[in-house]
C-alpha positions, 0 to 999 in steps of 0.5 A, spaced: 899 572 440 898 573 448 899 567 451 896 568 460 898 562 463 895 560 469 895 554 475 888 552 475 881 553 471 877 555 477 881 562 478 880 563 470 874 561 465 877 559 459 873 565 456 879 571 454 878 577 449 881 576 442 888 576 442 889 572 448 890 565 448 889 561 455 894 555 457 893 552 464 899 550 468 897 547 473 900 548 480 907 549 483 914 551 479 915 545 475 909 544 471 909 552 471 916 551 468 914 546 462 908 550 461 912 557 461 918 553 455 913 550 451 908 556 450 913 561 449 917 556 443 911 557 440 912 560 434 905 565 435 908 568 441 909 575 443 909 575 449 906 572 456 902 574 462 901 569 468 894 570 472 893 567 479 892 567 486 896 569 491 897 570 499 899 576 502 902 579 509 898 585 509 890 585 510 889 591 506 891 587 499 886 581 500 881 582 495 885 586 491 888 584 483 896 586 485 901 587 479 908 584 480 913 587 479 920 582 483 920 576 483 923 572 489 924 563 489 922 563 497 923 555 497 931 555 494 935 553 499 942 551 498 946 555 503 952 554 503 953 554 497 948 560 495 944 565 497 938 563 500 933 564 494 939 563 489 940 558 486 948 555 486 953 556 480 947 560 476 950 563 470 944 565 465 940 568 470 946 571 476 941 575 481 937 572 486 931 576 484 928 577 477 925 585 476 920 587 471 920 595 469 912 594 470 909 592 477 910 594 484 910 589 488 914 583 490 912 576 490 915 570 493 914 564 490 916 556 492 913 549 492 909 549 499 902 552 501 904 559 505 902 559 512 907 564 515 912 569 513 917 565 510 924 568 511 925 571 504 921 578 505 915 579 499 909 582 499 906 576 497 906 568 495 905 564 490 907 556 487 908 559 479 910 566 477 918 566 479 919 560 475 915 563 469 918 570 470 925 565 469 923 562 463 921 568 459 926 572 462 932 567 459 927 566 452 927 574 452 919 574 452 916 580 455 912 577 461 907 581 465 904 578 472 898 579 477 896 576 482 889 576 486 890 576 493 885 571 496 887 571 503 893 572 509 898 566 508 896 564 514 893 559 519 887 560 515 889 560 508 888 554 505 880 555 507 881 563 505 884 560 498 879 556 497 873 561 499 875 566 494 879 562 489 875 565 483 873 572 485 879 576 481 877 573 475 874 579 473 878 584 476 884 581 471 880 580 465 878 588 466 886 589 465 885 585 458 881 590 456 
């Protein structure tokens, strides 16, 4: 089984094609984190792919179903102790970003609303992949990755997220097809 994880209900319907199975994380790393260990410790699971919605720094690509191909953690900050975006004394996982060989674009992910660039260049932002990414990465769980841009990570970006939340459901499951 396929497991597609996803932060809310409202950016996918519970309806997905056979073999998918839907699992809600809710919104930010940790609980992505505890969803993302429990699904991929099942023993019916072959593989996971986190759908959500995102921000972005470019206009061209609101609106669009981007895959994600690097994954940043925007939010840890432990210098001097570490890189920004490492985390300190890390041994399982040593580079500061997880790569897929599919997926173009780079994503940043951390704990707050973006509505400015944060330091950590991406193409766009997130609360839940990169914490997903990790535990499929440590677990040896093929993992895949799109994010529907919803609006600009900016001063308008909680409105924008909340206007068009729902519209790339149907550009994703086009994927699953």
């Amino acid at each position: 089984m396929i497991y597609v994880l996803v932060a809310l209900q409202s950016e996918l319907p519970d309806k997905l094609p056979q073999g998918y199975s839907l699992v809600y994380t809710g919104i930010g790393k940790v609980n992505a984190t505890y969803a993302a260990l429990k699904t991929v410790l099942r023993d019916d699971c072959s593989g996971i792919i986190n759908y959500g919605t995102a921000g972005a720094f470019d206009s061209s690509h609101v609106g669009e179903l981007l895959q994600i191909g690097t994954f940043h953690q925007r939010d840890m900050d432990a210098r001097p102790l570490a890189e920004l975006g490492e985390t300190p004394l890390e041994t399982r996982l040593p580079s500061k970003e997880i790569r897929l060989a599919q997926g173009k674009y780079s994503l940043g992910t951390g704990d707050s609303f973006v509505m400015s660039p944060p330091e950590i260049a991406s193409d766009a932002v997130d609360m839940e992949a990169y914490a997903i990414a990790k535990v499929c990465a440590l677990e040896n769980t093929p993992f895949s990755c799109f994010k529907f841009i919803t609006d600009l990570a900016d001063e308008n970006a909680a409105e924008h997220w909340q206007a068009n939340v729902s519209r790339g459901a149907q550009l994703f499951l086009a994927t699953l097809s």
